[in-house]
C-alpha positions in Angstrom: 0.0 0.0 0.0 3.0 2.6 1.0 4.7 1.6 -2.4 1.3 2.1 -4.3 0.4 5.8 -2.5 4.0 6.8 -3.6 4.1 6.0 -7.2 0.3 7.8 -7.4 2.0 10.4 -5.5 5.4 11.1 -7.6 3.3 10.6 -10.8 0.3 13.0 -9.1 3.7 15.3 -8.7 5.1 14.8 -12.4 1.7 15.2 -13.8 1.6 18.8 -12.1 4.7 20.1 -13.3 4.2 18.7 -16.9 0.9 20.5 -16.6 2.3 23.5 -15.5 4.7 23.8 -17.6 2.6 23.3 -21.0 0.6 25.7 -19.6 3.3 28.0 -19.4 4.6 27.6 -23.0 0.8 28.3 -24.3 1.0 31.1 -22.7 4.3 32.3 -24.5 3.1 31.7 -27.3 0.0 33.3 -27.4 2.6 36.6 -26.4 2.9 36.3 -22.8 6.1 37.7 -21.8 5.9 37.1 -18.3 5.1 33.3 -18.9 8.5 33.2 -20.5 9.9 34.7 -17.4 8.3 32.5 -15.3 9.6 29.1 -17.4 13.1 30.4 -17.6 12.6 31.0 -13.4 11.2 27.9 -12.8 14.2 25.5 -14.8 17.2 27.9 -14.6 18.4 26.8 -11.0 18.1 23.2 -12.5 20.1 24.1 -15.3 22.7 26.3 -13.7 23.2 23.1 -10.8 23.8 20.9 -13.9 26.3 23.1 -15.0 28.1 23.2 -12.0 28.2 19.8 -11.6 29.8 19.5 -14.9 32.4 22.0 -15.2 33.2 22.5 -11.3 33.5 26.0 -12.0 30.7 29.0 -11.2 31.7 31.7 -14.0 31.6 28.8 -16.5 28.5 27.5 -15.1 26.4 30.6 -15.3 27.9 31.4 -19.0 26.3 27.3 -19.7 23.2 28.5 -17.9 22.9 31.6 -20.1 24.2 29.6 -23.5 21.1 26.6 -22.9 18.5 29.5 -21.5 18.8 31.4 -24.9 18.6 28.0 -26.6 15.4 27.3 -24.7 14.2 30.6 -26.0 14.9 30.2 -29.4 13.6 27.0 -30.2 10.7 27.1 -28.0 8.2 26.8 -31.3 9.9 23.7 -31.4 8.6 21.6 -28.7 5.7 19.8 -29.8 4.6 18.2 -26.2 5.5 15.0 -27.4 7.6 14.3 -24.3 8.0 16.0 -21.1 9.1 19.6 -21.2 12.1 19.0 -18.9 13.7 15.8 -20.7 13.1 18.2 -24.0 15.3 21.1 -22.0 17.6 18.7 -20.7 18.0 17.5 -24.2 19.1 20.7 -24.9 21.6 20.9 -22.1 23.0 17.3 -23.0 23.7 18.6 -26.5 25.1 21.7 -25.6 27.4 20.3 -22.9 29.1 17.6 -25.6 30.0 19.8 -28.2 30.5 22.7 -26.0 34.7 24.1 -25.8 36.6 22.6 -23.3 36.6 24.8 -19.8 39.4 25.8 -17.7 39.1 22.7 -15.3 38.5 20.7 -18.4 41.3 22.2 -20.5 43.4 19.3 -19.1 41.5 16.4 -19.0 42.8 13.9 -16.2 42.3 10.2 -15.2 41.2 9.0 -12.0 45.1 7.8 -11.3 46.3 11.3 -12.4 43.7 13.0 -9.8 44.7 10.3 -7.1 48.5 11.4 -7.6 47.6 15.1 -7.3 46.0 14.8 -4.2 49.2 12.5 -3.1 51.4 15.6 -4.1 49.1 17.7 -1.9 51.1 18.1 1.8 49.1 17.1 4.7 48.7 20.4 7.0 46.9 21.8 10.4 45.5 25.2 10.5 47.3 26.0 13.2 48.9 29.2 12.3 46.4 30.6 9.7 44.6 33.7 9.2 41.5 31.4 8.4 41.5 28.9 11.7 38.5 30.1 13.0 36.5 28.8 10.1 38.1 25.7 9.2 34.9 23.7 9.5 33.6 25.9 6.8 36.3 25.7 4.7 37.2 21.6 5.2 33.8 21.4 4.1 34.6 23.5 1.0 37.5 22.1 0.5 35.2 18.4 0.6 32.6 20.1 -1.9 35.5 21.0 -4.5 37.4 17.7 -4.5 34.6 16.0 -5.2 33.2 18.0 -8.1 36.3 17.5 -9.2 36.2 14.1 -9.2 33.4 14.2 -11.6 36.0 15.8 -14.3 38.0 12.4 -14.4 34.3 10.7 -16.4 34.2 11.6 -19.7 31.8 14.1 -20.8 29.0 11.5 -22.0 29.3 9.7 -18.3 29.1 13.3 -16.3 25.9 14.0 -17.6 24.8 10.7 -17.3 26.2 10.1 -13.8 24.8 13.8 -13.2 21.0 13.1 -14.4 20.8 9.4 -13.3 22.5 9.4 -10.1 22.9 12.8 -8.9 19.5 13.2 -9.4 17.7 10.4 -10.0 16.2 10.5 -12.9 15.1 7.1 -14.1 16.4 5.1 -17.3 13.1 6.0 -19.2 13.4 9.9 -18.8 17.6 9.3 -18.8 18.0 7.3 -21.5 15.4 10.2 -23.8 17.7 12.7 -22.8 20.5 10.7 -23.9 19.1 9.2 -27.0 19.9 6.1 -25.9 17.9 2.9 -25.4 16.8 2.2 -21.2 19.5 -1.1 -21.5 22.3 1.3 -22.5 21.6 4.3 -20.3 22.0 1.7 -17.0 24.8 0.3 -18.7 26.9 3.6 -18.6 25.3 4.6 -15.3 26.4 1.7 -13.7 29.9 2.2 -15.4 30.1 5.8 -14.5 29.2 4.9 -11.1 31.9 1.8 -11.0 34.8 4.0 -11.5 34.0 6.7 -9.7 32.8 4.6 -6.5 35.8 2.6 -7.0 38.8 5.4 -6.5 36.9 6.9 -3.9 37.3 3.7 -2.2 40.8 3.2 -3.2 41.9 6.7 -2.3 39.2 9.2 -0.4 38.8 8.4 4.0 35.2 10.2 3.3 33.7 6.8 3.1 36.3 4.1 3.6 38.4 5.1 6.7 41.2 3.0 6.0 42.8 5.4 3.3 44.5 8.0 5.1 43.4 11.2 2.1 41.2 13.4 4.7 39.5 16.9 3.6 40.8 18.7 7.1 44.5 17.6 6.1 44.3 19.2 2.4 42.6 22.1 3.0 45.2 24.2 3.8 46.9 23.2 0.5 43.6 23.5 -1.4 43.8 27.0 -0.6 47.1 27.5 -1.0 46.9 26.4 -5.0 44.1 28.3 -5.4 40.9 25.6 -5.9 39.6 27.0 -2.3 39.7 30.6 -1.8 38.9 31.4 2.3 36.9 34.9 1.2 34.6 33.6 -1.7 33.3 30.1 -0.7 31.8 29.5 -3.9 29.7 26.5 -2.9 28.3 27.5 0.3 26.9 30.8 -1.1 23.1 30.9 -2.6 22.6 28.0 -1.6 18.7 27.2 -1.3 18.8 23.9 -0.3 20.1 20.1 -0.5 20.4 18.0 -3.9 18.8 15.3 -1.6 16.1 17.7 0.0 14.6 19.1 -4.1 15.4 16.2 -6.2 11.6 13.8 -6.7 13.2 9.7 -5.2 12.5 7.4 -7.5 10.2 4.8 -6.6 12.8 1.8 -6.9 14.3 3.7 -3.9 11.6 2.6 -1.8 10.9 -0.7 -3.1 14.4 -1.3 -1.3 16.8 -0.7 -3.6 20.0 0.2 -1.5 21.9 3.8 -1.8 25.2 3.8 -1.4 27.0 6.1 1.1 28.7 7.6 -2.0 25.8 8.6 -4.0 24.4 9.7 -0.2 27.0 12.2 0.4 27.5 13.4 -3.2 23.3 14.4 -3.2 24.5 16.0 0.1 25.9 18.7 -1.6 24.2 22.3 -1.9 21.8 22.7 -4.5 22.6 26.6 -5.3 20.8 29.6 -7.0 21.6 30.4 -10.4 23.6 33.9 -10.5 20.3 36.5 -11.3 22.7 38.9 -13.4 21.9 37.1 -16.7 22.3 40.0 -18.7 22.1 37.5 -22.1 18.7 36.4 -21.0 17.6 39.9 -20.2 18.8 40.8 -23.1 17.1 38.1 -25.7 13.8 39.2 -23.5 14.2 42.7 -24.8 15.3 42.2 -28.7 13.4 42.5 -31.4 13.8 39.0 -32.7 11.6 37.5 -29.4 9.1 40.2 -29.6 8.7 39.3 -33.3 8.7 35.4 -32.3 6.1 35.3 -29.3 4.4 38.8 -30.4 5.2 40.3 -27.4 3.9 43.7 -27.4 
């Protein structure tokens, strides 16, 4: 009966917010400009979390936010409400992250064994002594946030976004493997294969999980900072944050029909889930030109 009232309930849920959003895109266009506002609000913090987890870096995240939101904009017309609005978007976002130019964290791609030797190189150190002590919690945490994004960078660009959307947050292999363009089989294929290698260094190398390996957040933090990946004024990942990834993503229902979670999946979705920078002067922008106005009829 519990299993039953949830599935009614997360497809009462994903009924809503298909609804809502076709609503939304009628709206826009029959020339309502604020129902454009109101879409690109109501996906953007999605899209820019997306983003972050896929480039590890904020200024390139919000210029990927921008990049897809324009997208979204332009080819609006296009969506026919044959599939959900969201696995459309995300579509969008898929695409534009695999052919997109390589970032400054991706500039040099690196493998799991290069990453593991970085962090090797890394000196253990105490702050004991530094300007920063007093927030140390703050900033191991930081420090925790960063490494692990950067983890993410060692998957090749197909398994980040698949890793991103299927494990990050939850999407299941119907709605992932339709953003992906891939059959269900294949989408848990490289899921699981994502998931394999990245599960497996941690346990080889990170004491996040497995306390037998000695690599602790509080012992690199200092050096973190020192090489510039955590800076001790701007924490970039403990700022706008809204909420949890675990606390706004919708479970799927094979959670609860027992299927087990594994502490690394739990303490990645532990991770902020931010606000998407509201200077987006490109959106703002598109919103004003003449080529919209002509496209929706906005007055």
């Amino acid at each position: 009966m519990v299993i039953i009232i949830l599935i009614m309930n997360r497809t009462f849920e994903n009924n809503n917010l298909k609804t809502e959003d076709n609503i939304l895109i009628d709206q826009v266009l029959n020339g309502n400009k604020i129902a454009l506002e109101n879409l690109i609000k109501k996906h953007q913090n999605w899209i820019y979390n997306i983003a972050i987890a896929m480039v590890s870096d904020h200024n390139e995240a919000a210029d990927i936010t921008q990049e897809v939101l324009i997208k979204l904009i332009t080819k609006l017309s296009l969506f026919k409400k044959e599939s959900d609005f969201r696995t459309w978007l995300y579509r969008i976002v898929k695409n534009h992250f695999l052919n997109m130019k390589r970032g400054k964290y991706e500039a040099k791609a690196i493998s799991f064994n290069e990453f593991g030797e970085g962090l090797d190189k890394i000196p253990n150190e105490s702050f004991s002594g530094n300007s920063w002590e007093a927030e140390n919690k703050i900033l191991v945490k930081e420090a925790k946030i960063s490494c692990m994004k950067g983890m993410l960078l060692c998957l090749d660009r197909e398994q980040r976004m698949i890793f991103i959307i299927g494990e990050l947050f939850e999407f299941n292999d119907n709605i992932g493997s339709q953003i992906m363009e891939i059959s269900k089989e294949n989408f848990r294929v490289k899921l699981h294969r994502a998931k394999k290698q990245l599960y497996n260094f941690m346990d080889d190398k990170c004491g996040l999980i497995n306390k037998k390996n000695p690599c602790r957040c509080a012992r690199k933090t200092a050096g973190f900072i020192k090489m510039g990946f955590v800076d001790p004024v701007n924490l970039y990942f403990q700022k706008n944050v809204i909420s949890n990834i675990n606390k706004v993503i919708v479970k799927k229902v094979e959670t609860y029909q027992g299927e087990l979670i594994s502490e690394y999946q739990k303490i990645y979705q532990e991770h902020p889930f931010l606000k998407s920078p509201e200077n987006l002067e490109s959106i703002k922008k598109m919103l004003s030109s003449n080529i919209v106005k002509e496209t929706f009829n906005f007055s």
